[in-house]
C-alpha positions as CSV (number, residue, x, y, z in Angstrom):
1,X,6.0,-15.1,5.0
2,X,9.3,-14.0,4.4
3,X,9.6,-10.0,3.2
4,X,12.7,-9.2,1.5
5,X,12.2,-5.1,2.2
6,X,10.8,-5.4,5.8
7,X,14.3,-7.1,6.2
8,X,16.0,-4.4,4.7
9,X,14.6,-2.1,7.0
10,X,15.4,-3.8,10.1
11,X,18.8,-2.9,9.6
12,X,18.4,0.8,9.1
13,X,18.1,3.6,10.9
14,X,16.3,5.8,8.4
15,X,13.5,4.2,6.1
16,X,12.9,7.0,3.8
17,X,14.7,5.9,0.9
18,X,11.4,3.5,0.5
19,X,9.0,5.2,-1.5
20,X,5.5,4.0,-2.4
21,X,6.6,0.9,-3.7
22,X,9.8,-0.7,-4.2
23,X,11.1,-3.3,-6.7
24,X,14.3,-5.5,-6.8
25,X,15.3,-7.4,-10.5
26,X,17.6,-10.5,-10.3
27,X,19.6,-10.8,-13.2
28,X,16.7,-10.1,-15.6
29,X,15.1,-13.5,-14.2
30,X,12.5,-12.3,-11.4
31,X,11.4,-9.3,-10.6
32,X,10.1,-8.7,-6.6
33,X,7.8,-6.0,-6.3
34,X,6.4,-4.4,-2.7
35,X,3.5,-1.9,-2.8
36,X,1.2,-3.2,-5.8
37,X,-2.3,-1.8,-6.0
38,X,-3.2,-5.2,-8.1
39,X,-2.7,-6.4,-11.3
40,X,-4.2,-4.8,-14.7
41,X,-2.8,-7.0,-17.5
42,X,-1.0,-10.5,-17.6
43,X,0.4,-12.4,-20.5
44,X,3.5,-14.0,-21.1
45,X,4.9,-11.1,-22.7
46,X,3.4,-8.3,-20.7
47,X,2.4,-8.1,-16.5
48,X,1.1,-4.6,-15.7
49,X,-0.2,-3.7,-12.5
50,X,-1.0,-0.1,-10.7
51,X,1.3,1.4,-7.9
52,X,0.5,4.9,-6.1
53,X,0.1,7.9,-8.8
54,X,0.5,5.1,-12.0
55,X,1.7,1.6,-13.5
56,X,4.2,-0.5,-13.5
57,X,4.9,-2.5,-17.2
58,X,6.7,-5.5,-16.9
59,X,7.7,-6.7,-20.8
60,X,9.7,-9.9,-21.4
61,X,9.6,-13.2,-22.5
62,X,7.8,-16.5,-20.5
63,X,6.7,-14.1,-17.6
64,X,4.9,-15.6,-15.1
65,X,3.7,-14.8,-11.7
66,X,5.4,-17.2,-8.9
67,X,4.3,-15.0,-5.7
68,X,1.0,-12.9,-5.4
69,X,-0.3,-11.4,-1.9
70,X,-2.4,-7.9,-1.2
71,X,0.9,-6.0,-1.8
72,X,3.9,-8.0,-2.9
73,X,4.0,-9.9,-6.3
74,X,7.1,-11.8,-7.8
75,X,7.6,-12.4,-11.3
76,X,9.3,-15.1,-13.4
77,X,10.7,-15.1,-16.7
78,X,13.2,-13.3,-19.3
79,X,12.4,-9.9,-18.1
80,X,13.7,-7.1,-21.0
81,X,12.2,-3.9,-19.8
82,X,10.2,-2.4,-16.6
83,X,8.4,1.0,-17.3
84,X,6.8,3.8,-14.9
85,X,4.1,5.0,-16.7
């Protein structure tokens, strides 16, 4: 399976600007997320899940999951607002 950050990383020298977990939003349509500790809420308006020392809120509009695995998750929709908690 393909792995957006392992890509990443192949083409640098020093990996430390990944942290626990890493996440990428496209245009405010999906949202790709490495380093999930699993999911704790799903709706259309609200995905939460836990990452290292919290949890990730994902609010929006139509949000779906498209891609979920042990540790990477992709979400779909009208994403308005991601929050560290």
């Amino acid at each position: 399976m393909f792995n957006f950050f392992s890509e990443i990383k192949k083409g640098l020298k020093d990996n430390e600007i990944f942290g626990e977990y890493n996440l990428i939003s496209i245009s405010g349509k999906i949202l790709y997320v490495e380093g999930h500790r699993g999911l704790t809420f799903i709706s259309k308006e609200l995905i939460a899940f836990k990452v290292k020392n919290g949890r990730i809120n994902i609010e929006g509009k139509n949000l779906s999951l498209s891609e979920l695995t042990d540790n990477v998750l992709k979400i779909s929709g009208e994403i308005k607002n991601i929050e560290a908690i």
